[in-house]
C-alpha positions in Angstrom: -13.7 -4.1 8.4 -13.9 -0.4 7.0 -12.1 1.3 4.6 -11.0 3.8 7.8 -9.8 1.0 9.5 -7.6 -0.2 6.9 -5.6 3.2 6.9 -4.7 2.9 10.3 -2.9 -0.2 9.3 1.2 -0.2 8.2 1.9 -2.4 5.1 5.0 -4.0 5.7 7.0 -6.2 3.1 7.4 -9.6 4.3 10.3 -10.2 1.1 12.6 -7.8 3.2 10.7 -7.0 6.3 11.0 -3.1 5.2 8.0 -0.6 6.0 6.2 0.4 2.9 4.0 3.0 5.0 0.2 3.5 5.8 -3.3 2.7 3.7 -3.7 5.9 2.0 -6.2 5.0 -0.5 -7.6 1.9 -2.4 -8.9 0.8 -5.5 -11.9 -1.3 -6.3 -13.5 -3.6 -8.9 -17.1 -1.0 -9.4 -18.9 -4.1 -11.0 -18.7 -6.5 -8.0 -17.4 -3.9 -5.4 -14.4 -6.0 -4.3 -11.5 -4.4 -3.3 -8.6 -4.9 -6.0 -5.5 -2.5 -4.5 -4.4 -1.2 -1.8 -2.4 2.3 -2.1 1.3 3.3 -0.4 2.6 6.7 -0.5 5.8 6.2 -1.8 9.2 7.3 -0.6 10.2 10.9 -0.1 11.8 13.2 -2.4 15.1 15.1 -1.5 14.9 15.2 2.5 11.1 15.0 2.4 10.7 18.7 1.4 9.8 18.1 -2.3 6.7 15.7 -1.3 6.1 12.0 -3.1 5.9 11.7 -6.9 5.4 7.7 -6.7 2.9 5.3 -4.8 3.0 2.0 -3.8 -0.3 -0.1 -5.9 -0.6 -3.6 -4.1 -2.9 -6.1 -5.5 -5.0 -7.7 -2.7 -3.4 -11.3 -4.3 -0.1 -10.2 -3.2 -1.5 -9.2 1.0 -0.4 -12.3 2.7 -2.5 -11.3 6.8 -4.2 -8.7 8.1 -3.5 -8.4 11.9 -5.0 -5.7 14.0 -2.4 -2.9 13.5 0.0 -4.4 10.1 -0.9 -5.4 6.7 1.8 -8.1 5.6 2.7 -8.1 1.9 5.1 -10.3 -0.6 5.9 -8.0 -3.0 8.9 -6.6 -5.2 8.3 -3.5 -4.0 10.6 -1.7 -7.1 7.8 -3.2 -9.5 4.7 -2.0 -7.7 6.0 1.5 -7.5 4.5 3.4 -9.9 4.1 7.7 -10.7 1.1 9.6 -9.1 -1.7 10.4 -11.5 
């Protein structure tokens, strides 16, 4: 699989079977050149007009399948959400 095909994929949460969004980026281990997150934009601002301060950072421990179009996840989504750098 490439790291193009991945962001055509929606993570959903499996905890509450909400949308998280698309693969926007991901974040990997440069010593062995595994892939260690996979990155959400996070929700909208006011009405989606102010952009996204926050991002979704999943650890690939937490992706529970792959399918062709979805990434399923089990996570507590309020604790992977963390401020844009």
């Amino acid at each position: 699989m490439r790291i193009s095909d991945l962001r055509e994929k929606e993570v959903i949460n499996c905890r509450d079977c909400k949308r998280l969004g698309y693969v926007c980026d991901i974040e990997f281990d440069i010593c062995t050149g595994c892939i260690t997150h996979i990155i959400v934009p996070g929700p909208c601002k006011i009405f989606g007009i102010l952009g996204r301060d926050q991002e979704y950072v999943i650890s690939c421990c937490h992706i529970k399948q792959i399918g062709p179009d979805i990434i399923l996840v089990d996570v507590d989504a309020e604790k992977c959400l963390v401020k844009c750098e």
